[in-house]
C-alpha positions as CSV (number, residue, x, y, z in Angstrom):
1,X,-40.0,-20.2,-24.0
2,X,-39.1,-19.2,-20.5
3,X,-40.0,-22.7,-19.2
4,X,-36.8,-23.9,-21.7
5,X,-34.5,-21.4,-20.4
6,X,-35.3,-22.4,-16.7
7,X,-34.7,-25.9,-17.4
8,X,-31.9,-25.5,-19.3
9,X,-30.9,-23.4,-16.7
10,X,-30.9,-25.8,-14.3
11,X,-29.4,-28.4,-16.6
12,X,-26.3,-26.5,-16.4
13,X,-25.9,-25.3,-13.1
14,X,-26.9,-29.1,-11.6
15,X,-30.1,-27.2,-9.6
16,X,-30.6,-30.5,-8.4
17,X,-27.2,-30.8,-6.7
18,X,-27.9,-27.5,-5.0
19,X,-31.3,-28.2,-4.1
20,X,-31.2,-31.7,-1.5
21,X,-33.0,-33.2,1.0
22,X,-30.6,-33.4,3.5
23,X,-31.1,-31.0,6.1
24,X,-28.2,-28.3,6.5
25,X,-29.0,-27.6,10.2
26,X,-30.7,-31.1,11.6
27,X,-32.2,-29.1,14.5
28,X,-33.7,-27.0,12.4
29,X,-34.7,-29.6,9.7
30,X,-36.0,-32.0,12.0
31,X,-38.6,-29.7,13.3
32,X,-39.5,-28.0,9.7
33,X,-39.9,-30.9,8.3
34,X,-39.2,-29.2,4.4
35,X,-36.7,-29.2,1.8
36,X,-33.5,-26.8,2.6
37,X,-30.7,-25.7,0.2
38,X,-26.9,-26.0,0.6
39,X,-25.0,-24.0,-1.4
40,X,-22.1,-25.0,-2.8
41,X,-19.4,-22.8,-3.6
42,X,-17.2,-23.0,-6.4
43,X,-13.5,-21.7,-6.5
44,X,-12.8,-18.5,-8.9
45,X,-8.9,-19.5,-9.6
46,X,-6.8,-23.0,-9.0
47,X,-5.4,-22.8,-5.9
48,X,-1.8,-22.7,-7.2
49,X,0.9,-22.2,-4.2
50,X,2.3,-18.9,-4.2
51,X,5.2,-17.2,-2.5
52,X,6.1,-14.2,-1.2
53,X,9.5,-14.6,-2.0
54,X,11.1,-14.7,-5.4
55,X,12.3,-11.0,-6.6
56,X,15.5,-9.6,-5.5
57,X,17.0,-6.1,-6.4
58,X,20.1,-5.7,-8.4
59,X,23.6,-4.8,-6.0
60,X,24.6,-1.5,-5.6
61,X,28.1,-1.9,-5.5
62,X,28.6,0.1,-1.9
63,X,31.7,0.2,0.0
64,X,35.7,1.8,0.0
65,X,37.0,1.8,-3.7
66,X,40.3,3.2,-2.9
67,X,41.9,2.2,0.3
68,X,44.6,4.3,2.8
69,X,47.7,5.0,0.9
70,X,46.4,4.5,-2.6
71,X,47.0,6.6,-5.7
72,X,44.1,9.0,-6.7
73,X,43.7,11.6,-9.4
74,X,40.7,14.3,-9.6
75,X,37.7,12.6,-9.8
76,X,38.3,9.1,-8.5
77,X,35.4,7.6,-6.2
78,X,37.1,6.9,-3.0
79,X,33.8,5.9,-0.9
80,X,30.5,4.4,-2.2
81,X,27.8,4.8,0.8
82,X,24.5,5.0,2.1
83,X,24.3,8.4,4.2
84,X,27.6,9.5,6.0
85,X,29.8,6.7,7.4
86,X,32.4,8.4,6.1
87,X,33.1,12.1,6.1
88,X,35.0,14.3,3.6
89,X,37.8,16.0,4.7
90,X,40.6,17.8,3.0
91,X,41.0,17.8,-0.5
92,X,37.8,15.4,-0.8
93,X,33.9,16.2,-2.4
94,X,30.9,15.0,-1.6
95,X,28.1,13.8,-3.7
96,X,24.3,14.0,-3.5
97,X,24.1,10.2,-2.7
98,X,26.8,10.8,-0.5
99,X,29.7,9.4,-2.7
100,X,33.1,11.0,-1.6
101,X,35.5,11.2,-4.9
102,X,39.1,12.7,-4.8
103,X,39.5,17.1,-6.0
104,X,43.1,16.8,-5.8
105,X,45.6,14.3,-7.2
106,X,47.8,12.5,-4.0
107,X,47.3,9.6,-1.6
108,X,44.0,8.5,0.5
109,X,44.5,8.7,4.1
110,X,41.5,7.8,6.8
111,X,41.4,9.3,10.3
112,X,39.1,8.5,13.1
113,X,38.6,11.1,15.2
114,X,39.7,10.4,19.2
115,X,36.1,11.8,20.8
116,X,33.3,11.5,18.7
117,X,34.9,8.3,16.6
118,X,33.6,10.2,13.3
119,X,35.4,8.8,10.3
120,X,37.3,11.2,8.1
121,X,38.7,10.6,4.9
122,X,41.4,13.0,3.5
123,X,43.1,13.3,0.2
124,X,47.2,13.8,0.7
125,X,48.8,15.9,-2.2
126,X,51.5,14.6,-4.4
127,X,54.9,16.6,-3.7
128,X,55.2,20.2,-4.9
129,X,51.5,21.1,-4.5
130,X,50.8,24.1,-3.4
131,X,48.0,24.2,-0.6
132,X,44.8,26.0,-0.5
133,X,44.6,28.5,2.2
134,X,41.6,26.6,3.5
135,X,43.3,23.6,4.0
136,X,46.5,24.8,5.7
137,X,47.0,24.5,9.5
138,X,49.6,27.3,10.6
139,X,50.3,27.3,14.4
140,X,51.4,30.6,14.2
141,X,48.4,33.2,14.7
142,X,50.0,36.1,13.3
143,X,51.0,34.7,9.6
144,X,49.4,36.8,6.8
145,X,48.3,33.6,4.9
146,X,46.6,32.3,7.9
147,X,44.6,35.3,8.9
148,X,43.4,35.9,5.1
149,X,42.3,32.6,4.4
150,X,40.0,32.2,7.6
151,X,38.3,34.8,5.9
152,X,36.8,32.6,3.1
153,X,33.8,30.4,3.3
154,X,34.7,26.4,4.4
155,X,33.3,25.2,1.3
156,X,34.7,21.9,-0.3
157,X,34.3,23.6,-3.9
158,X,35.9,26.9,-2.8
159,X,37.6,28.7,-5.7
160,X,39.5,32.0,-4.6
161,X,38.7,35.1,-6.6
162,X,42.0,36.5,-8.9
163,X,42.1,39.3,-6.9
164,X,42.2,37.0,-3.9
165,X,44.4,34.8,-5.5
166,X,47.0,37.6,-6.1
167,X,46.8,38.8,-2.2
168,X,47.5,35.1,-0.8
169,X,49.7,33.8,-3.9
170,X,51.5,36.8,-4.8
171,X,50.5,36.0,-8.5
C-alpha cells in the first residue's frame, strides 16, 4: 500500500521533472559524477499587476464661506480650516476643528495685522447693537464702562452675570 501512494505520489507532483540528470552546478557535477536535483518552484498567486494607487478620500469642503463685507446671522460658518489660518476676533467663535462661525448678527470684515501678518477675522454689528464691554475700545482711561469690563475674563463665550449686567447696562 505505501509503494502505491509513493508512486502515485510521484505521478502527480512529475518527481521525474524534479529529479534530472543535468547537473545544477557543472563544477560540482562534473566531478561527482551522480544524479542532482533542481527544484522547481511554483508561483502561490498569478502575478496580476497591482497598483499603489487607486483610492482617494472624499473633499472636505475647506476654505472662506462668507467673504469681507457679507451678511451673517448667529451661527453662520465664516471659515472652514485646518488649524489656525485664520483667527477669531470680535464677535466670532471658534470650533474644536477650528471652524470660526458668526455670535453676532452684522457684516464680516478680515484684518491682517501690520507685525506679525496674523489674520483676524471680525464680525461688524448691524446698527443699534449695543456692544459688549469686552469688545469696546474706549481711549479714554477713566470711563466707568471701560475700567469694569477689563475686569472680566477675554473669553469668546463670555456672558455677564445680571448683577453685572445691571452695573455696566444700567438695567
Amino acid at each position: 500500500m505505501n509503494v502505491m501512494n509513493l508512486s502515485t505520489l510521484c505521478r502527480r507532483v512529475g518527481l521525474r521533472e524534479m529529479v534530472s540528470s543535468t547537473p545544477v552546478y557543472t563544477g560540482a557535477s562534473e566531478t561527482s559524477g551522480g544524479l542532482s536535483l533542481i527544484f522547481r518552484r511554483w508561483a502561490t498567486k498569478k502575478t496580476a499587476g497591482s497598483t499603489k494607487n487607486g483610492r482617494d478620500s472624499n473633499p472636505k469642503y475647506l476654505g472662506v464661506k462668507k467673504f469681507g463685507g457679507e451678511r451673517v446671522i448667529p451661527g453662520n460658518i465664516i471659515v472652514r480650516q485646518r488649524g489656525t489660518r485664520f483667527h477669531p476676533g470680535d464677535y466670532v467663535g471658534m470650533g474644536k476643528d477650528h471652524t470660526l462661525y458668526a455670535l453676532k448678527e452684522g457684516n464680516v470684515r478680515f484684518e491682517r495685522h501690520k507685525l506679525s501678518g496674523r489674520k483676524w477675522v471680525h464680525v461688524v454689528p448691524k446698527e443699534g447693537h449695543l456692544l459688549h464691554p469686552l469688545y469696546s475700545t474706549a481711549d479714554t482711561e477713566g470711563d466707568a464702562d471701560t475700567s469694569k469690563a477689563r475686569r472680566y475674563p477675554k473669553s469668546k463665550n463670555f456672558q455677564p452675570t445680571f448683577a453685572a449686567r445691571r452695573q455696566l447696562f444700567g438695567e
